[in-house]
Phi, psi and omega in degrees: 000121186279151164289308210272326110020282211260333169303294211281004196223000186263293179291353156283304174314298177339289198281075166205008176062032189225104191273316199308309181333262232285334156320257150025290173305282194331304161333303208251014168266324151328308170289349172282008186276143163283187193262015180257002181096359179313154164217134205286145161284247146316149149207156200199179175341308192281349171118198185274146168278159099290003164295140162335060185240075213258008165270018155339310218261321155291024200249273178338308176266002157285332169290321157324312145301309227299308182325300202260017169265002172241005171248318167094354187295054192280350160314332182274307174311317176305322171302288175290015183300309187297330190282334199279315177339280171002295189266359175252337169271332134353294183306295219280325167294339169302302205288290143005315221261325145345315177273001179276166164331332197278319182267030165253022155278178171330297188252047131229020194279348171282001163227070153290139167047022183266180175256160193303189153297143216207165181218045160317308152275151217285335167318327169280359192318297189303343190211152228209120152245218187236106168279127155315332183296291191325319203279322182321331198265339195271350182287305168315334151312317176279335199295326164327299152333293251255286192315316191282338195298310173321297193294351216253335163105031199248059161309329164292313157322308167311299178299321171308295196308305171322311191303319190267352164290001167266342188285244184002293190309303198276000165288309186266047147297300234281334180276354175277311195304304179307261179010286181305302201284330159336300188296332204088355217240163184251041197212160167269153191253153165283267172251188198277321167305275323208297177059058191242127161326080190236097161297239317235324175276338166291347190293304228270314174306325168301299203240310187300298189315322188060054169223076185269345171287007177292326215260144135358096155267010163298327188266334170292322179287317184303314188300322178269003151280343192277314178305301201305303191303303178292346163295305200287308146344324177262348172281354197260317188101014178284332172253152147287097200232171203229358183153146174232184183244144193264033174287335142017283185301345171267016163254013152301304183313307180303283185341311183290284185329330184278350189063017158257080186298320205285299172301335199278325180297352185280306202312294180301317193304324173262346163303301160341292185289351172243054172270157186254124296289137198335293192300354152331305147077051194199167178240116184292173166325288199248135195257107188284117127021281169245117188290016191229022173282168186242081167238157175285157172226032193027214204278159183214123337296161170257112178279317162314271205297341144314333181279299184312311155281340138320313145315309174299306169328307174273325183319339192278352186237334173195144157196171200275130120228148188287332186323306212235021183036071173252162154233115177313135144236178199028014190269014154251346182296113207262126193289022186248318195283339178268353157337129144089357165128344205302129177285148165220126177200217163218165171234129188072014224244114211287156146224266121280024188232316173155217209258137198247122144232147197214163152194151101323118160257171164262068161330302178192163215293025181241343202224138170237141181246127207237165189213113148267120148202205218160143150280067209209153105308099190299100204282186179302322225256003185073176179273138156287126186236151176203069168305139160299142205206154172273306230182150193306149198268179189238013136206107156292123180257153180198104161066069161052347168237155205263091169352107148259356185265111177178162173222176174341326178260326176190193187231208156202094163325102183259027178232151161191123349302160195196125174253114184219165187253166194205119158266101225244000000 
């Protein structure tokens, strides 16, 4: 059982209303951590790996919130504060090794402050480099760290954590920047040797992390046009290809954070239509071309990657962001579902605020009707409402008054319950 497995397939359950799984996974992966904080990439019957796999550590302590920010569970946090201490002073001794004099030259300052070479991805096995992935995961750690510290009444500890996850952040601007321009290329790279094409590991930093503001965006657009231009090509059957990983599917979530509903929905629509074998209602590791080759196919069912579309799935109907503490809603919700009178929405659908429900109607081709309500807290920054829309909208009513703050695409609703018509 991989850590990174059990957070991302842990953090799915959540928005399915089931906490215990990934308490429960955490509890007993803790004990294989050492007592210097190391923590095993898998472990299984025969005991723990060790491999050089350093997004370990941010995995862990993102599960760990991740848990009590849909539980409220803080007897738990007080139980796992030391082991996350632990993986974070481990981690921050990786990362060191980064900061000495030898990476402020020239030809080694793109992995200034970076975690070492790694073989977190299974592509790197063979040659081990400095994955982005390990940072991405390790800054969301920290920023997590910063947040248990916070709950735990430890402001110093907190203020500490905060400093050094921006120390972090702004090492890997400066090395996406080195990277890119080293390479030539107009994308984010999977990593710094590589200089490589990985849509699926930028996805991730995009959508399970939130932390899109780490990346370029120009090179953040480029990267998910370039995935799209090359999706559509191989659905047409116009290139030749021989198998894609239906892992993919977590660049639906980016897609929607990017404000592309049109594109994130082509994607789901053709995952949907290519499962092995439909009723099945899953995806294997590797997806073949011709589904009847005696080829591998790595794991069946695959959970990971059923987790990563549980995810993706609910992003279309609500997601967190943190930058500015919005909750997002509809901004995935495809303007065809609502066609013929039909309601759309969710019920109960937990998020880091309590429990959401909502729906959209079409009322008449000018107007949408929107039904908020909810076991929900109302977040600082309010709901982001982002209806699928024909045309810019011209007025909002919310709860009998009338709006001025709003713009073409959506408002923001600070009451639930909440009734409001949206007008175009």
């Amino acid at each position: 059982s991989w850590i990174r497995d059990g957070a991302i397939m842990g953090a799915a359950l959540l928005r399915m209303g089931h906490p215990g799984a990934i308490r429960d996974f955490i509890h007993w992966y803790a004990g294989f951590q050492k007592v210097d904080g190391k923590i095993p990439d898998s472990t299984g019957r025969e005991g723990p790996e060790w491999l050089p796999e350093f997004d370990a550590y941010g995995e862990f302590i993102f599960a760990i919130m991740e848990y009590f920010r849909f539980t409220g569970d803080k007897s738990f946090l007080v139980e796992m504060w030391p082991a996350a201490l632990k993986a974070l002073a481990f981690m921050d001794g990786l990362r060191r090794k980064r900061l000495t004099k030898e990476y402020q030259t020239q030809e080694k300052r793109a992995y200034y402050g970076l975690l070492p070479e790694s073989m977190s991805h299974e592509g790197y096995m063979a040659h081990p480099v400095h994955a982005y992935w390990d940072d991405f995961w390790a800054i969301r750690g920290l920023g997590d760290a910063a947040q248990m510290a916070e709950v735990l009444g430890d402001d110093t500890e907190a203020a500490r954590l905060t400093r050094l996850k921006h120390a972090f952040s702004e090492d890997v601007r400066a090395s996406l920047a080195a990277t890119i321009a080293r390479h030539g290329i107009d994308f984010i790279p999977g990593s710094v040797e590589l200089g490589d094409f990985d849509p699926t590991a930028t996805a991730i930093a995009v959508a399970l992390l939130d932390e899109l503001s780490l990346l370029p965006r120009a090179e953040t657009d480029n990267t998910f046009d370039k995935y799209l231009a090359g999706f559509r090509e191989r659905k047409s059957g116009r290139v030749v290809w021989n198998n894609y990983s239906a892992y993919e599917i977590r660049i639906i979530g980016a897609l929607v954070r990017l404000g592309k509903r049109a594109e994130a929905m082509e994607l789901l629509e053709f995952m949907l239509a290519d499962r092995r074998i439909p009723p099945w209602n899953q995806w294997p590791e590797i997806s073949w071309r011709d589904p009847s080759s005696p080829s591998f196919m790595g794991d069946l069912p695959h959970t990971w990657i059923s987790a990563e579309y549980i995810l993706a799935l609910c992003s279309l109907f609500a997601y967190e962001r943190e930058e500015d503490k919005t909750l997002v809603i509809a901004g995935g919700v495809a303007p065809e579902w609502l066609t013929e009178g039909h309601a759309v929405g969710v019920e109960n659908l937990p998020t880091y605020y309590g429990k959401i429900s909502y729906s959209l109607r079409l009322e008449e081709p000018n107007a949408l009707r929107l039904t908020l309500k909810g076991d929900l807290i109302v977040p600082a920054g309010g709901i982001l409402v982002k209806p699928p829309l024909s045309r810019p909208i011209r007025q909002v009513e919310v709860n009998g008054r009338m709006l001025r703050d709003f713009d073409t695409a959506g408002f923001i609703c600070r009451e639930c319950p909440a009734e409001g018509v949206i007008r175009l």
